[in-house]
N, C-alpha and C positions, 0 to 999 in steps of 0.2 A: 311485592318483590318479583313474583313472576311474573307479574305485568311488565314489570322494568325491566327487567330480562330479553322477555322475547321484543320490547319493542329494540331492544340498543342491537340487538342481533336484523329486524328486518326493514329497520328506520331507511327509507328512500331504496328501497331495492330487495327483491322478491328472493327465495329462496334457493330457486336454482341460479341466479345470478353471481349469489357469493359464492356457490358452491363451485361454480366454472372459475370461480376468481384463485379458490384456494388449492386447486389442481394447477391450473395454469401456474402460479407461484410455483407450488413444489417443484414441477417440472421444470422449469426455467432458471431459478436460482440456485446455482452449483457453485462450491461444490455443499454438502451437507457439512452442518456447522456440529456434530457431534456423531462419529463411527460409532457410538456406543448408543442407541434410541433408548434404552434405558435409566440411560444418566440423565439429569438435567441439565441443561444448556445455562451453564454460567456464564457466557458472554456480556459483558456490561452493555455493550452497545446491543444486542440481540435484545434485550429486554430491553431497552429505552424505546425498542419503536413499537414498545406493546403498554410503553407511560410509566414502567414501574424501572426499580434500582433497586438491582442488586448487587452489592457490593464488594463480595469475595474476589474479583478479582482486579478492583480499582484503589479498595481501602484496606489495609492501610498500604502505602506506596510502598513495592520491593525495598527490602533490605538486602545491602549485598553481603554474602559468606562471607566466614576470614577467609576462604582461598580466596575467592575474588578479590578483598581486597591485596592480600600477600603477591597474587597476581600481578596485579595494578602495580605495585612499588615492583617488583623483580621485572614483568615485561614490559609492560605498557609507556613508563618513562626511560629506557631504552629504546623501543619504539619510533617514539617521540623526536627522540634525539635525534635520530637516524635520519629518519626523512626529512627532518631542519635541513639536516646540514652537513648529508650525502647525496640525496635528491634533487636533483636540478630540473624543474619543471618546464621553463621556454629550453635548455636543452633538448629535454628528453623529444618535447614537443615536436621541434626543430629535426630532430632524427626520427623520427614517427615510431619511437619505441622508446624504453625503457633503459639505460644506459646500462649493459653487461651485467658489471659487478653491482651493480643494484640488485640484478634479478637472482645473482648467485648468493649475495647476500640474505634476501628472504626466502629463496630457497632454505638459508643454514638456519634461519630462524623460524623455519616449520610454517610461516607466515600463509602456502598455499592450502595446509592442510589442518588448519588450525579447530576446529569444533570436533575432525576425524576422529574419533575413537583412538587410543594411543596401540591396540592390537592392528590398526589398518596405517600404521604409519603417523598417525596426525597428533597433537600434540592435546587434543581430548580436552580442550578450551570448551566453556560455558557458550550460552548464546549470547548473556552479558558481555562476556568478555570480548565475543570478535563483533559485536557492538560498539566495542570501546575502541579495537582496532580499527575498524572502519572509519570512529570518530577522529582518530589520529591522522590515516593516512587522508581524508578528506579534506579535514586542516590544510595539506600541502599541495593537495594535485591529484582531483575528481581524475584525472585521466586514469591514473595507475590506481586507484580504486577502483574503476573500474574492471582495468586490467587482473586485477587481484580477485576482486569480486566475481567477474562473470565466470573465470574459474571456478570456485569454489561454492558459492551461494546458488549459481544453476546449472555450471558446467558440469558439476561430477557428482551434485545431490543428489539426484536421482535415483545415483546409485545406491547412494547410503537409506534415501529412504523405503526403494522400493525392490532394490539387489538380492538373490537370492545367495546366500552366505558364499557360494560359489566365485559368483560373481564378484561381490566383496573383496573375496581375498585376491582375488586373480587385479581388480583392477584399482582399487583405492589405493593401493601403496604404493603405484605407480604412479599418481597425481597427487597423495601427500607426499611424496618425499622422492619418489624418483624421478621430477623431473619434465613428467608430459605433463603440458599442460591440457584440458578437457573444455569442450563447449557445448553450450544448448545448441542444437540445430531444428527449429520450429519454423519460423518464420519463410514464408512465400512472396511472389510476386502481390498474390491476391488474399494473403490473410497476413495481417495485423494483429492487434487485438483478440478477433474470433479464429477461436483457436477449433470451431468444427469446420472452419472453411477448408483445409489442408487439403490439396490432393496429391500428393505424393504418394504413390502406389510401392507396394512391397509386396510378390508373389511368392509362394509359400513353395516348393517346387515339388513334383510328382512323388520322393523320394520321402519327403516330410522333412530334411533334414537340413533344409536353408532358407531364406529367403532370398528374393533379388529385387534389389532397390533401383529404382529409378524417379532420377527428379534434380530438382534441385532446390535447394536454402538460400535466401537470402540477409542481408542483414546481420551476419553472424561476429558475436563479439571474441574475438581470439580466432577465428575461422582460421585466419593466413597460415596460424603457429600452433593450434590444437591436434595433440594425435589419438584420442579419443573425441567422438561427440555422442548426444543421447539425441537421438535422429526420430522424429515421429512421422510417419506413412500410415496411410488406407490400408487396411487388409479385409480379405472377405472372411468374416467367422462365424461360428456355428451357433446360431440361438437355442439355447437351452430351450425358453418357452417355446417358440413356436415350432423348432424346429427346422427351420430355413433360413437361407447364407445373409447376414447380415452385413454391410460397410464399415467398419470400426476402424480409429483410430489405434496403432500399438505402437510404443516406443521400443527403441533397438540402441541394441550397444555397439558403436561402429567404430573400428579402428581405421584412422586412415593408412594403415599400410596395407588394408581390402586392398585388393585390385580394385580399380575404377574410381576409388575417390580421388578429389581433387580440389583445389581452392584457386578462386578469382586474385587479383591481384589488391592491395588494401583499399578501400573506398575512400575519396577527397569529402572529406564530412569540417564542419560547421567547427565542432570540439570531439575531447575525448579523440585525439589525432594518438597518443601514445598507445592507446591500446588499437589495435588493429580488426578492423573492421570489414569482413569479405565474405563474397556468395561463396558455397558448397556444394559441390557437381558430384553426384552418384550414377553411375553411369554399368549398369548391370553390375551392382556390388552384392556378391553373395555374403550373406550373415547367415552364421550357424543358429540357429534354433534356439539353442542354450542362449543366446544373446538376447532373447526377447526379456524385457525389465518390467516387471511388475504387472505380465501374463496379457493375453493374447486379445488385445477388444480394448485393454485400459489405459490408452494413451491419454485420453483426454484428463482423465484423475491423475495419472504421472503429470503432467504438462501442468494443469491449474495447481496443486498440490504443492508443484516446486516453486511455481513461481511467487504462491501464498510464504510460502517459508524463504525467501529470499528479499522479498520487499524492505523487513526491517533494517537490513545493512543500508539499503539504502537511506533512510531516516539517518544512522550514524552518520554516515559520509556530508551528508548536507546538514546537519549539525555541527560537525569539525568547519565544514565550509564555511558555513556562518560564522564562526568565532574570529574564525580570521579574519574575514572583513570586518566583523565588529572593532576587533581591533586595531585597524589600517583606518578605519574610519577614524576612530576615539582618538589615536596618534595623530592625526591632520587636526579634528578638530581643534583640539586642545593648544594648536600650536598655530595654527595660521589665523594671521590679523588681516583683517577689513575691515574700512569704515573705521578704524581704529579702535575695535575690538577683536577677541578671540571667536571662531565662529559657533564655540560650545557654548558663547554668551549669547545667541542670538533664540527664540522660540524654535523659531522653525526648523533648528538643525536638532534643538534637545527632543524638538517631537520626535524626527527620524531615526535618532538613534534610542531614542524609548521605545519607540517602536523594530527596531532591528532586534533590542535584548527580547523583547516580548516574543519575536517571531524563534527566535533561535533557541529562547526558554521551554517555548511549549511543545517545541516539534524533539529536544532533548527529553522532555518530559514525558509524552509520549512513548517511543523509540524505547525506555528504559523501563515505563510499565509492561510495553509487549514484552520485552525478553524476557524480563523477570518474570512473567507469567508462564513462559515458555519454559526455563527452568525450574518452574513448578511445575511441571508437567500439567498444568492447565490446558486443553484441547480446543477451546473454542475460542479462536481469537482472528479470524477471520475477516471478520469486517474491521477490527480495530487496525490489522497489518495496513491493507486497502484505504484504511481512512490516513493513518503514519504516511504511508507513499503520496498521497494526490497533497495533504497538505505540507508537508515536508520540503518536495520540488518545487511546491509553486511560492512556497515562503523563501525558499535559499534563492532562487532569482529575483526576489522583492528586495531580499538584502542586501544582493551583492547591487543592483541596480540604485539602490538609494546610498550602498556604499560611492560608486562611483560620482552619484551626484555631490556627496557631501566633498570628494578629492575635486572636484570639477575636472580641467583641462587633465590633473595631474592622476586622475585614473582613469581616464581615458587612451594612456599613455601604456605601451605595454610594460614598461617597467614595472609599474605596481603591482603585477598579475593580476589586479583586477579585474580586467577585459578577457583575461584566458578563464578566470572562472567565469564570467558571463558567456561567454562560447559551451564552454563545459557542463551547466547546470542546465543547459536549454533541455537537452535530450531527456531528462529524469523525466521530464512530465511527458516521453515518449515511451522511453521501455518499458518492459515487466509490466504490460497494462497499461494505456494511455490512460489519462486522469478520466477524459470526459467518459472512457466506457465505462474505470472504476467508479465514476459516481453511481452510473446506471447500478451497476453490482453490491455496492451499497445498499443504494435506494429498494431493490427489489429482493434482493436476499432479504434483508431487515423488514420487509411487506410481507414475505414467503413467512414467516414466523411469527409476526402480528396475526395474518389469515390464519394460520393453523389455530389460536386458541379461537377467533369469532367460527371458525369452523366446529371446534370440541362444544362449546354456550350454543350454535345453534344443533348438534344433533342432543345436545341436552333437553333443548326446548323442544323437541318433538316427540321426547319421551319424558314430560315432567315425570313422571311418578316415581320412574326408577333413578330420576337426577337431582333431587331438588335438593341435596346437598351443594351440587357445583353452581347452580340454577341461584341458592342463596348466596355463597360465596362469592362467586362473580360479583351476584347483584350489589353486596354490601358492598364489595372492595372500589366500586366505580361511583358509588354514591359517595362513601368516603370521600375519595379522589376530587371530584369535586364539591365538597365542603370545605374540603382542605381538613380532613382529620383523619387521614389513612396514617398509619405508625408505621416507619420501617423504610416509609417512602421519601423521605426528607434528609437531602443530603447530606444538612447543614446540622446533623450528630454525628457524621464524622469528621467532620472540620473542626481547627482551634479557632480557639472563641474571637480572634480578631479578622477570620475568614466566614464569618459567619452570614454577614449579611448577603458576599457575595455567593455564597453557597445558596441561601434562598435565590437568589436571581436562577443558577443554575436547577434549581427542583425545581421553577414554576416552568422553566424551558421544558425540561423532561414533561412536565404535564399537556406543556401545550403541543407538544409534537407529539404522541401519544394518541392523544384525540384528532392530531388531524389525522395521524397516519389511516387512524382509524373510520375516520369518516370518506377518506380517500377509495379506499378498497370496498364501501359499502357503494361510493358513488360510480366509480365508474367500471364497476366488476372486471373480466378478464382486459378490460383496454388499458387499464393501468398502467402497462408494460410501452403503451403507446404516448401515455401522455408524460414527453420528454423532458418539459416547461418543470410541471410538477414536481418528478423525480427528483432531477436534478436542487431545484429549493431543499427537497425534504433531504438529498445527500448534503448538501450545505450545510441546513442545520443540524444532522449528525456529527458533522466532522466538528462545528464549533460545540457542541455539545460533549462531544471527548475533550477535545483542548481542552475545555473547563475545567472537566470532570479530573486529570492528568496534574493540572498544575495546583489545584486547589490541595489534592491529593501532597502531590510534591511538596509544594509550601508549608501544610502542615507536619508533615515530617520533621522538614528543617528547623521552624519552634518549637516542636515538641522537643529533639534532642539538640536545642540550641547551638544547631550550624551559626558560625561569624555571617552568613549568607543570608541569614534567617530575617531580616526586618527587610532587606533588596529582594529577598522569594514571595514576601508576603506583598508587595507593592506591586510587582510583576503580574500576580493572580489577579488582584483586586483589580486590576488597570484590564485585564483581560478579559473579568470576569464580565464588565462593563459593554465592552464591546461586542465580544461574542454574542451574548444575551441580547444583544440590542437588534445582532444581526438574525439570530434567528426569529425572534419577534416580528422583524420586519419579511422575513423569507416566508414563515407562514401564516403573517397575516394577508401576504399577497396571494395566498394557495386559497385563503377561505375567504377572499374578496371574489366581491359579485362580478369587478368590471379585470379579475383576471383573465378570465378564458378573451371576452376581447382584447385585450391585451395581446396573450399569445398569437391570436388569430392575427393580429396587425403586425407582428413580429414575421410568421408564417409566409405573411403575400409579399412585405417587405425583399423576405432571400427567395422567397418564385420568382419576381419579379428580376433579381437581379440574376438570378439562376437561366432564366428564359432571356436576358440580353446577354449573357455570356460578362455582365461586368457591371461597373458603375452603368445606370438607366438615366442620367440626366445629363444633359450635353455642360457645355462651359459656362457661366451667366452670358457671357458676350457673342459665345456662336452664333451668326442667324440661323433661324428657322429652316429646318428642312422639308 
């Protein structure tokens, strides 16, 4: 067994190789998936990319409270009502804002401050719950989801979660309930995504007792109309270790009635026209000291932090999205003839709208395990938020895209609002994270915490004597593993008995991503971060690895306490279970194929090549020769 040991720890790479590999991780992968280093890390997906399940916070699926549901019947279908059929969405569109008495309206219905604590104004809603609101208002018009959302989910979280009680009181009851509305203000000319590009400088002044900002925000959602923002700038601060002035990120609480703040006029954008969208001009604005949020160096943990707890609304919102189209579909289908049939008679449309419930299923399914996890005060859920956003937005513009295929000419047509939600949904796979970084994020956060146990088995192996406890354990549980007789690891004991099969499909996944992840990190030590080909597969089959894991979960729910929904939940999983599993089978079997790296590498010269012509590289068929 300690022969198995030390070889599964130096199989194809030496020992300071992994060792650079699982620094490198720790460092790179932020933020940490548990403030507590004490606790164990229950994240479902954090342990799948180390091959094992564990299941406290997948099995069994959230149950919601009787407030929540008391909730649901008193808000939620009022809600509902409301945006049917007081919201006018190409209106509001049409006036690049939200019609008055609409905003005054959700104003009375607490709508801006809704998760708030009810001592800071806000009406002290579950994270379920404005899950559910988000599901609604997305239903009608991603626009004013937005508008609502960027308020609330990153315009003024920050302060709740990072505000010192001070702060708190002074400023959340002015955004739950009085009226300003509050925005992120991050983003730059030159940073996206990478949130340590920022250069926005903030000097601290000789007095200690302001800063002065200078710079400017681009891209900001609610910019035009926010009188609060959480503003992140460069500051020089004092390193404890060393002693000397370091560059840091710090967020600040900035009112725009500072002197010197200012807003651009709204940006001509794609969708999402109703919520307004404009740069942020700081132009020597002094901020008192007291204003810095969640202390002096920690922008970077305020900024990822909020944006990790914001992602889920977004899941709601293109949920609600989805339904809708499912439903504008299913009403077309079901009624327009060709050919001289109905077009729900025909394959090819029953495939698309099998596949619409399927996409709109899992990404609900999803969406409703994070929150519930969240209102269990479960802490590690990180990668699952990350994994809900990239697959979420890129499934509500699959839906709404195959909805307008199935309307043909007739949602193409603005009438249908079809076409406003295909404007609308594009940007989800832009904000709060572009998908293809959150893959990276993924991919390497979940490598960062596989590393760390091959890191703990190899300093065991270099001191068997005092280890041969962990030394055996390991070794057993990996041999199990593959025999297939490890206990505890097999999904398919928590599934009812007619999801069973597909639940195996989903453990041999878990297994086989498990072993590559692991074989990945021993092969190409600290360049890991470099191979983008890889990553990204092994974020793919993460993300279908949840979907599974989510609806399988869900379904069994629904026959266990015999939901009417219960035999169409259980079809949905199976239909899914299918695909997914197929997808990741094929994602990494291409990772542990011999002729992948060629592969990449032909991929690689492919965009140099057109990188270095500035374009397409092949003239017309007919041009002559030049």
């Amino acid at each position: 067994m300690l022969r198995l040991a030390t070889q599964l720890v130096r199989q194809n790479s030496n020992r300071n190789n992994l060792l650079t590999t699982v620094r490198f991780l720790t460092a790179a992968a932020q933020p940490k998936q548990n403030a507590e280093p004490d606790l164990p890390n229950t994240s479902f997906m954090s342990n799948v990319f180390r091959g094992d399940v564990v299941p406290v916070q997948v099995f069994p699926y959230p149950e919601p409270t009787e407030d929540q549901k008391e909730l649901i019947h008193d808000m939620i279908d009022p809600i509902h009502r409301f945006f049917r059929h007081e919201h006018n969405p190409i209106e509001a569109e049409r006036n690049g804002c939200p019609d008055p008495d609409t905003v005054d309206a959700m104003w009375k219905m607490g709508l801006f401050g809704t998760v708030a604590p009810a001592e800071y104004g806000g009406l002290g809603a579950s994270t379920t719950m404005y899950a559910t609101l988000a599901d609604a208002v997305g239903a009608v018009d991603l626009g004013l989801g937005v508008y609502i959302g960027a308020h609330q989910s990153i315009g003024w979280k920050a302060i709740q979660l990072y505000g010192s009680e001070e702060q708190k009181k002074k400023y959340l009851p002015r955004v739950t309930k009085g009226r300003t509305l509050a925005a992120l203000a991050l983003t730059e000319p030159s940073t996206g995504s990478d949130i340590n590009s920022v250069k926005m400088r903030a000097v601290r002044s000789g007095c200690g007792k302001y800063y002065t900002l200078n710079g400017s925000k681009i891209w900001i959602s609610g910019g035009n109309e926010a009188g609060i923002f959480t503003v992140f700038a460069r500051t020089e601060v004092l390193d404890d270790k060393s002693g000397g002035i370091k560059d840091k990120i710090t967020a600040f609480i900035v009112e725009r009635d500072f002197e010197g703040v200012s807003s651009g006029p709204p940006e001509e954008k794609m969708g999402i026209v109703v919520s307004g969208t404009s740069s942020v001009f700081f132009d020597d604005v002094r901020v008192p000291v007291e204003n810095v949020l969640g202390g002096e160096g920690n922008g970077f943990k305020v900024a990822v932090t909020t944006l990790n707890t914001g992602r889920f609304g977004m899941g709601g919102s293109m949920s609600g999205m989805m339904r809708t189209c499912i439903q504008k579909a299913t009403e077309h289908a079901t009624k327009r003839v060709q050919f001289g049939r109905k077009l729900i008679d025909f394959g090819n449309v029953q495939e698309k709208l099998a596949r619409m419930a399927m996409y709109q299923y899992v990404t609900q399914s999803m969406v409703y395990m994070i929150v519930g996890n969240i209102d269990s005060s479960f802490k590690d859920y990180q990668l699952e938020a990350a994994i809900s956003k990239v697959f979420s937005s890129e499934s509500a513009f699959l839906v709404c895209d195959e909805a307008i295929q199935i309307l043909g000419g007739n949602g193409y047509m603005k009438g249908s609002g079809l076409e406003k939600f295909l404007r609308d949904v594009r940007v989800f796979r832009i904000f709060e994270g572009a998908n293809d970084v959150l893959r990276m994020f993924i991919a390497l956060t979940g490598a960062k915490y596989a590393g760390s146990q091959l890191k703990e088995l190899q300093r065991a192996v270099e001191k068997p004597a005092a280890n041969l406890g962990l030394i055996f354990r390991e070794g057993s549980r990996r041999v199990a593993r593959t025999i297939g007789i490890q206990n505890g690891n097999d999904i398919s004991e928590y599934v009812a008995g007619p999801l069973k099969v597909s639940a195996q499909r989903c453990t041999e996944s878990v297994k086989m991503f498990g072993k590559t992840v692991q074989s990945c990190l021993i092969k190409h030590g600290k360049g890991i971060a470099e191979q983008q080909f890889i990553l990204k597969r092994l974020a793919d089959s993460a993300i279908d690895i949840y979907g599974m894991t989510s609806v399988l979960s869900r379904a069994t729910r629904a026959i266990e306490i015999g939901l009417p929904s219960a035999e169409h939940e259980q079809l949905l999983a199976i239909a899914w279970s299918v695909e997914a599993s197929d997808r990741v089978h094929s994602n990494l079997q291409q990772i542990n194929s011999g002729h992948f790296s060629k592969y990449c590498d032909t991929l690689s010269r492919i965009a140099r090549n057109v990188s270095d012509t500035g374009g397409v590289v092949q003239q017309l068929p007919l041009e002559p020769l030049q």
